[in-house]
C-alpha positions as CSV (number, residue, x, y, z in Angstrom):
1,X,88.5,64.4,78.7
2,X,90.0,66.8,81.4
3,X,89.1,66.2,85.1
4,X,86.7,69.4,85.3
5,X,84.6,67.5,82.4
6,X,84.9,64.8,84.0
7,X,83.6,66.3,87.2
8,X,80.4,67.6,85.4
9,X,79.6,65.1,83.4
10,X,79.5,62.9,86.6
11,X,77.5,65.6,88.9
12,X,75.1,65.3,85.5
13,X,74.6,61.4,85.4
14,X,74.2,61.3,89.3
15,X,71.2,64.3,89.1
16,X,69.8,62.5,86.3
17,X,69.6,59.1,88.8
18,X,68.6,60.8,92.0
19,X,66.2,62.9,90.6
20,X,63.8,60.1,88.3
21,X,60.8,60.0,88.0
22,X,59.6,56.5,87.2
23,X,56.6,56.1,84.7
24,X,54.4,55.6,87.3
25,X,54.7,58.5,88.4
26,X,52.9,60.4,85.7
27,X,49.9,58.7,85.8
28,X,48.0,59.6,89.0
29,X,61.3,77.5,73.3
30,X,66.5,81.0,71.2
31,X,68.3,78.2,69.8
32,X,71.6,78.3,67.9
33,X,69.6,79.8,65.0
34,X,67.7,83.0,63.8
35,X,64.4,82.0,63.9
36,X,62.6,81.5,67.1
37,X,60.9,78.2,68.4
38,X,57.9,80.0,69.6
39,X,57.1,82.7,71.6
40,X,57.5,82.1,75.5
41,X,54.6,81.0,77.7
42,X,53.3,84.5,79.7
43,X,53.8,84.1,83.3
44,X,50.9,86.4,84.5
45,X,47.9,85.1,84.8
46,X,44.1,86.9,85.6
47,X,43.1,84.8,88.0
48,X,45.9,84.1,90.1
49,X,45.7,84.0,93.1
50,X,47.5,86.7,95.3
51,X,48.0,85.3,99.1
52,X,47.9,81.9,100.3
53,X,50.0,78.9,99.5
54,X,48.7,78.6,95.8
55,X,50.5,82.3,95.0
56,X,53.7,81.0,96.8
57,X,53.6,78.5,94.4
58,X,53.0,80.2,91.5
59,X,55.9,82.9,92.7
60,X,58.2,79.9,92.4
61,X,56.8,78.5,89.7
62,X,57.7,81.5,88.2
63,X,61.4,81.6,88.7
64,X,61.4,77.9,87.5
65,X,59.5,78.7,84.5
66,X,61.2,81.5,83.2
67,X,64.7,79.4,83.8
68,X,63.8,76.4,82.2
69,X,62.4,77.5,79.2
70,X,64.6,80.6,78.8
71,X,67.7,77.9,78.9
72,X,65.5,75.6,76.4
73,X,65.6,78.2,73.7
74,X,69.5,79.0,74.2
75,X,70.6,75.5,73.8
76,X,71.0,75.2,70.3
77,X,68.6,72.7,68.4
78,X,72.0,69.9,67.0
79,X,72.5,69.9,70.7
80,X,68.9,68.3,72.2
81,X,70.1,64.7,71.3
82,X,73.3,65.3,72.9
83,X,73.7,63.2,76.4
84,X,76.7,63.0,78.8
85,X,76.9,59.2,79.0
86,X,75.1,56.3,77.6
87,X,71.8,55.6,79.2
88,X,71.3,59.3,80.7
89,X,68.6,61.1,79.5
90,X,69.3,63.8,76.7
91,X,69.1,67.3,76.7
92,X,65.2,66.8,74.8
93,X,64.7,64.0,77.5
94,X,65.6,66.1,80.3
95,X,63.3,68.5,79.1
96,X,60.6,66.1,77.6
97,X,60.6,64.4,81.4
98,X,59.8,67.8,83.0
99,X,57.0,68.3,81.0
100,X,55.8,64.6,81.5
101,X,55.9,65.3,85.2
102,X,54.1,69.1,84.6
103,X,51.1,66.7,82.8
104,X,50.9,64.1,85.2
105,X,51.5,65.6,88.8
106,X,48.5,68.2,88.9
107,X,46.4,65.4,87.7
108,X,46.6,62.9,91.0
109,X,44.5,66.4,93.0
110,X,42.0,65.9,90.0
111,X,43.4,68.5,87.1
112,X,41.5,67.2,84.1
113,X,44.2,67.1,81.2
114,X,41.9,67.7,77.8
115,X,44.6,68.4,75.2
116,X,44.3,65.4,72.8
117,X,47.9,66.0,71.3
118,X,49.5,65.2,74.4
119,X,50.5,61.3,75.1
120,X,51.8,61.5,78.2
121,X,52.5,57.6,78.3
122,X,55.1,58.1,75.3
123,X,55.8,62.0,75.8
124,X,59.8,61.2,76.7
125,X,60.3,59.2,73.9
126,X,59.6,62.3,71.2
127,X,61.4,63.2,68.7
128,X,64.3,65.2,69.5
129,X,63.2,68.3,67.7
130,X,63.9,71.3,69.5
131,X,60.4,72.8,68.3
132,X,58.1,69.7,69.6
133,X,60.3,69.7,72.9
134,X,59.7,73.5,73.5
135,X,56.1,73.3,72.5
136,X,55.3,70.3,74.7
137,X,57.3,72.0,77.1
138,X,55.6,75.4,76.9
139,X,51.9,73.5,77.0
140,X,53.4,71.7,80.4
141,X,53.9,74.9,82.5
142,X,50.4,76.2,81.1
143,X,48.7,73.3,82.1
144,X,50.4,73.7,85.6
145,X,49.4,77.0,85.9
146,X,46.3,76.5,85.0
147,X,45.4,73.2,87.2
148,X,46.7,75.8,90.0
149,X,44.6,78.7,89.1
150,X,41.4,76.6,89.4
151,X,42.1,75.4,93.0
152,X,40.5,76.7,95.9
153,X,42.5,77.5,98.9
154,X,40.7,75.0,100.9
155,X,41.8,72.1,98.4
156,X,45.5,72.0,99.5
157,X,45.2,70.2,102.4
158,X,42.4,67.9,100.6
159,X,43.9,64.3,101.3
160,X,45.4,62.4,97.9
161,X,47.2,59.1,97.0
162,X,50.6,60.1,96.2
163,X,53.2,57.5,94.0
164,X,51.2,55.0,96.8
165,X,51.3,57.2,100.0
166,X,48.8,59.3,101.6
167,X,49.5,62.9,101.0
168,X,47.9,66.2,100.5
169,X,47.5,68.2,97.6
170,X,50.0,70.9,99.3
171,X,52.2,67.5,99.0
172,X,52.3,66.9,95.7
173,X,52.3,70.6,94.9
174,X,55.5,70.5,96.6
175,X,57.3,67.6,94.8
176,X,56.2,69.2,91.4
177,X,58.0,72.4,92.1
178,X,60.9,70.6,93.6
179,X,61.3,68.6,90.7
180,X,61.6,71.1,88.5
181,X,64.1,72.8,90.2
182,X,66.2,69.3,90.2
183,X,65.8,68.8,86.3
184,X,66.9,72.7,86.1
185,X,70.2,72.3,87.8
186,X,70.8,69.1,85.5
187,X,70.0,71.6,82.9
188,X,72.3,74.1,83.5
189,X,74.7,71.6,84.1
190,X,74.1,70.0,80.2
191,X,74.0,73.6,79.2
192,X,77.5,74.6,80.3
193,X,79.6,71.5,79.6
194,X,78.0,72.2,75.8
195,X,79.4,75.4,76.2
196,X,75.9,77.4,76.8
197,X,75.9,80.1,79.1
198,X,72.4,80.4,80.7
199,X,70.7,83.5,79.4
200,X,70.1,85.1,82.7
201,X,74.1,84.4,83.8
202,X,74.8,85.7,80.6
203,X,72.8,89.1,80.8
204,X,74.8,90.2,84.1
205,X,78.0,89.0,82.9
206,X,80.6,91.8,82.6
207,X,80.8,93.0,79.1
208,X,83.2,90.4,76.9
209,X,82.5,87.6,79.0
């Protein structure tokens, strides 16, 4: 293993550790082949909001969104069980555990969670199929964006119970998109030691690179 692999591998194992989420936590889709996963989860919604802190949110919700499940369907399905060192989560875990978090998170401000197929207690321990980690994935970010959606403006400074601390809703909005962005650098990171160029790097990438 050369030193740059080296290096990677051991920025991924040290994002993996500083950025999990403990089990507790959770309770308050183009891969190498032809055929498609499933179509992408639309970003626009009707009744977003358009001004305030919720539509900040969803404007970086977004950009996370369209990342994450963008790199999701590049990674090619052999590579979802691939990890860079024992006891770090896989690629499907890295992406199983976002989802776990997209669940659980908007359900500590009250978001009622009513899709029976979804066992959030067990969620990271799926199956390493790259369809059932996209869909699960996919259903997350709706399930975000729709816990959103159904907030009032006056709810975000509404005082929760956070992982044990007093918070706001704002607050836990805030560790949610945070989050994701954390597990999308690990992401990226998995995705280019594998040899995966992120699709949006690889659309503005002079021609024959």
């Amino acid at each position: 293993m050369n030193s740059l692999t080296r290096s990677a591998v051991s920025t991924v194992a040290a994002l993996a550790l500083l950025a999990a989420f403990p089990a507790a936590r959770a309770q308050a889709q183009m891969g190498g082949g032809s055929e498609p996963h499933g179509k992408l989860v639309a970003v626009a919604q009707k009744s977003a909001p358009t001004g305030g802190f919720r539509a900040e949110f969803l404007h970086n919700l977004d950009d996370a969104q369209k990342e994450i499940q963008s790199l999701a369907e590049a990674v090619p399905a052999e590579k979802y069980s691939w990890r860079p060192a024992p006891g770090v989560r896989s690629v499907a875990e890295v992406y199983l555990h976002i989802a776990r978090s997209n669940f659980g998170i908007p359900q500590v401000w009250g978001a009622k969670l009513d899709d029976p197929s979804i066992d959030l207690k067990n969620l990271e321990k799926l199956d390493p199929d790259k369809a059932k980690v996209v869909d699960a994935l996919n259903k997350s970010f709706a399930f975000v964006r729709r816990s959103v959606d159904q907030l009032k403006e006056s709810d975000i400074e509404r005082s929760i119970s956070l992982f044990g601390t007093q918070s706001t809703v704002r607050g836990a909005m805030l560790v949610l998109i945070t989050h994701m962005h954390e597990h999308l650098g690990q992401s990226i990171a998995y995705a280019r030691i594998n040899g995966v160029v992120p699709p949006w790097s690889a659309a503005s990438a002079p021609a024959g690179r």
